[in-house]
C-alpha positions, -999 to 999 in steps of 0.1 A, spaced: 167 -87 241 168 -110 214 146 -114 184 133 -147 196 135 -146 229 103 -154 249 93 -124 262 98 -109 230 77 -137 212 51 -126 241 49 -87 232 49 -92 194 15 -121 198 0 -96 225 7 -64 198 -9 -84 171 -38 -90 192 -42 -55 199 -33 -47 163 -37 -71 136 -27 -67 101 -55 -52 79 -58 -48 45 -49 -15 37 -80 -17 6 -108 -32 24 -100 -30 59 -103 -70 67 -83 -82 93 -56 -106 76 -33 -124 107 -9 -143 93 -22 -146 57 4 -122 36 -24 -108 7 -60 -102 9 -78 -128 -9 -107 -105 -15 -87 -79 -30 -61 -97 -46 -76 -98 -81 -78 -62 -82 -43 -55 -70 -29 -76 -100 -52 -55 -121 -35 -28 -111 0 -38 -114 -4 -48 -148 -22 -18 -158 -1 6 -178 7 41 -166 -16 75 -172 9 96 -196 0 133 -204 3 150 -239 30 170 -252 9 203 -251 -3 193 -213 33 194 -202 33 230 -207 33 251 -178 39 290 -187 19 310 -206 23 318 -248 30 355 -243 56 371 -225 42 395 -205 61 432 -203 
């Protein structure tokens, strides 16, 4: 079957009716629209929003002593 073929075109309007797109932050329902314009202000907030980064000393993980 090919991509565009009609019954194909049928299946993939009949799954989208059945299961539209959603936002995957606030849930809304989108259809064809590709971002959610509700959330879409936060999501560039977070893009641009620099990385956590631990400390030296938190990187750490055995103990000071050796135990014998």
């Amino acid at each position: 079957m090919d991509y565009y073929s009609v019954p194909r075109r049928i299946l993939r309007g009949a799954r989208q009716l059945v299961y539209p797109r959603r936002c995957p932050f606030c849930d809304r329902v989108l259809g064809s629209v590709p971002i959610c314009p509700d959330c879409a202000a936060e999501l560039e907030e977070l893009r641009r929003k620099p990385g956590m980064r631990l400390d030296a000393s938190q990187h750490y993980l055995g103990s000071s002593t050796v135990p014998v």
